[in-house]
C-alpha positions in Angstrom: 67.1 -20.1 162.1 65.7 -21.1 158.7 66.7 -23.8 156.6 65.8 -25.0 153.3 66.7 -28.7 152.0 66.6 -29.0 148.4 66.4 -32.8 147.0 66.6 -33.4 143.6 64.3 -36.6 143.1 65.4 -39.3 140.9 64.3 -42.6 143.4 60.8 -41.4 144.8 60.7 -44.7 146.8 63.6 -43.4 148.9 61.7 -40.3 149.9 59.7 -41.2 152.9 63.0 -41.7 154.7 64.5 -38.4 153.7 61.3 -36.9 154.4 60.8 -38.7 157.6 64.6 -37.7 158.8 64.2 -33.7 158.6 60.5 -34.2 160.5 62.9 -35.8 163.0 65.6 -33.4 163.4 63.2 -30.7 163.6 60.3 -32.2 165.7 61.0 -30.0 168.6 63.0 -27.1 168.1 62.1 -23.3 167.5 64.5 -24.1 164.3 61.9 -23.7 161.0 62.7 -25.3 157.4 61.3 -25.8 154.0 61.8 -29.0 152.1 62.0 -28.8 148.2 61.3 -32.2 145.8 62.7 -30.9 142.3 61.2 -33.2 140.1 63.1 -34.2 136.7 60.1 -34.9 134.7 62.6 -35.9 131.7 63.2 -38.7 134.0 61.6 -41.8 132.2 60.5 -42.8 136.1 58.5 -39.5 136.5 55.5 -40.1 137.9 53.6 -37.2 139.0 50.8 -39.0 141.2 53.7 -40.9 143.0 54.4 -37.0 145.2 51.4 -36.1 146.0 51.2 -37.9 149.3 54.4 -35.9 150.3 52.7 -32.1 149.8 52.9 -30.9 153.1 53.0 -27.5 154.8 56.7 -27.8 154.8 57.4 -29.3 152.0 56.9 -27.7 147.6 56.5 -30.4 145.1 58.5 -28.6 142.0 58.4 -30.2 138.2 61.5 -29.1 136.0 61.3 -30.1 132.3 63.9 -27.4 130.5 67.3 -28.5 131.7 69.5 -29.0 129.2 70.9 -32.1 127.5 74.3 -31.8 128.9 73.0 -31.2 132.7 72.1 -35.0 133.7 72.1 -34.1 137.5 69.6 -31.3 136.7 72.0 -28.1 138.5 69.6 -26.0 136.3 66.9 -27.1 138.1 68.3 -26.3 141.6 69.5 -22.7 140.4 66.0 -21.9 139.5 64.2 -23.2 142.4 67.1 -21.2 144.3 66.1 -18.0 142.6 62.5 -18.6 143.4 62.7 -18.3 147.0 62.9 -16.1 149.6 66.4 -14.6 150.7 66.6 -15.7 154.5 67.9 -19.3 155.6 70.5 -21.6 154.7 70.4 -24.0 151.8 71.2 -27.7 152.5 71.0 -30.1 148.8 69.9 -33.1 150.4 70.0 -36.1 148.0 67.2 -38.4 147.7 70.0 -41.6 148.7 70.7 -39.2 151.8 68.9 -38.5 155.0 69.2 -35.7 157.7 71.8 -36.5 160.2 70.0 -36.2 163.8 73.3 -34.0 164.9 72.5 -31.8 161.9 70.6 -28.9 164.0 74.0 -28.4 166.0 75.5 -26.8 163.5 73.7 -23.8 164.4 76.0 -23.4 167.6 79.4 -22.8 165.4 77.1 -20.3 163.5 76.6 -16.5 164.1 74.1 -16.4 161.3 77.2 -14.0 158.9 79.0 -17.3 157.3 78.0 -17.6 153.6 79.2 -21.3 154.0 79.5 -23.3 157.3 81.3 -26.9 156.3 81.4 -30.1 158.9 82.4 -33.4 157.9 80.3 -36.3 156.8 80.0 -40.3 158.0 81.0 -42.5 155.3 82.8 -39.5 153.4 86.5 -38.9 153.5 86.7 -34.9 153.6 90.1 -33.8 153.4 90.9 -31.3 156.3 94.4 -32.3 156.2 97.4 -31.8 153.6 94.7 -31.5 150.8 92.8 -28.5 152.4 89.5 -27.8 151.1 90.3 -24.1 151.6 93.2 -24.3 148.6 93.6 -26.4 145.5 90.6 -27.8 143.4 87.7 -28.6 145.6 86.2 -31.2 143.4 86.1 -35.0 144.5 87.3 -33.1 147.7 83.6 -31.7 149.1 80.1 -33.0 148.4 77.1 -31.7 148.9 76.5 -33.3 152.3 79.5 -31.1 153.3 78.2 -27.9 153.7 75.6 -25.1 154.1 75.3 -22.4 152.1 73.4 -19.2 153.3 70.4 -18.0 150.5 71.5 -14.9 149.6 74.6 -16.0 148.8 73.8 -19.0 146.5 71.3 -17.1 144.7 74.1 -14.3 144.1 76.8 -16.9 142.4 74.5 -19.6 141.6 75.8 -23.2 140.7 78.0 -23.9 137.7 76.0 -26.0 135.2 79.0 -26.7 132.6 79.9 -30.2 134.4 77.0 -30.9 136.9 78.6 -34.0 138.1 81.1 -32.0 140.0 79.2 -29.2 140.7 79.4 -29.5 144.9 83.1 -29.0 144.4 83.0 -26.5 141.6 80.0 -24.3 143.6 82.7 -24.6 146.8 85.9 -23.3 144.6 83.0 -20.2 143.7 82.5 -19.5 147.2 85.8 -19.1 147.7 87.0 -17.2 144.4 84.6 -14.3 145.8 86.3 -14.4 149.4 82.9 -16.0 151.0 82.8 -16.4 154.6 83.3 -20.1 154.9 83.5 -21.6 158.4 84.8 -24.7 159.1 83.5 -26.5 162.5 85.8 -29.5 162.4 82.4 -31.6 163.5 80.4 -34.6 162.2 76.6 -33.4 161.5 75.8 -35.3 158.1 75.6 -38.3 156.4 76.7 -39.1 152.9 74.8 -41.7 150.9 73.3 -42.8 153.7 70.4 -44.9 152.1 72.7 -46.2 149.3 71.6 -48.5 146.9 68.6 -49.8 148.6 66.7 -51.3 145.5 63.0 -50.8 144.9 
């Protein structure tokens, strides 16, 4: 199975250790992926030298400059990096504060490869499975991007909401399933959330 991580790069000092993790995960496994850096070159820390040492055979170094004003957590970005690749795999937004979670390849056994969305649960994030149910109500605060998979073809069919880019994990999740989506949820911890936190430079 394919997968693609995107990571939308604010901290490129984090980035050897999310970089680092998905080499991990996938170091021995017939499992391929493709690791996208969407650069926010508005971003008064842009440096473009700073990525070149990560431009790899698995990895696409991608500067974005025409988000709009509103859209600080650059969601246009991702929908067009989105509609710029191919349609097989599963997306994965991995923040640059986040790294893979070594369990995240098991996923694949609660997968028949027909889910549009395949959800597990996070450490450190309090996803409500229980009287809150992801699967009715509002989904924002309730899912993050950590959460969940989504397969290619699907994402690039509904893309992301971009009118409140803050919450658009939860808002992209009630979108899923507005259109009836197959979502599957495995009940199982295979991600982290925020796992490199705050570190400071």
């Amino acid at each position: 199975m394919h997968f693609v991580f995107l990571t939308r790069c604010y901290t490129p000092y984090k980035l050897d250790a999310v970089k680092e993790s998905i080499k991990l995960v996938f170091s021995n496994t017939e499992h391929t992926y493709l690791h996208c850096i969407i650069v926010d070159v508005k971003n008064s820390e842009c440096n473009p030298n700073a990525y070149v040492k990560f431009d790899d055979e698995n990895t696409r170094i991608i500067f974005k400059s025409n988000k709009p004003e509103n859209d600080k957590y650059n969601i246009t970005g991702l929908n067009e990096v989105i509609k710029e690749l191919g349609k097989d795999g599963y997306v994965y937004v991995l923040d640059d504060d986040n790294t893979l979670h070594p369990d995240f390849l098991k996923v694949v056994d609660y997968m028949t490869g027909n889910e549009d969305c395949v959800v597990f649960k996070c450490v450190n994030y309090d996803l409500e499975w229980g009287n809150k149910n992801i699967l009715s109500g509002t989904s924002v605060g309730k899912i993050d991007w950590a959460c969940y998979i989504t397969k290619l073809s699907t994402m690039k069919k509904l893309e992301i909401p971009t009118e409140k880019s803050i919450s658009a994990d939860g808002l992209f999740f009630e979108r899923l399933r507005n259109n009836n989506c197959n979502i599957k949820l495995t009940g199982k911890t295979f991600a982290y959330y925020n796992h490199l936190g705050v570190q400071k430079k």
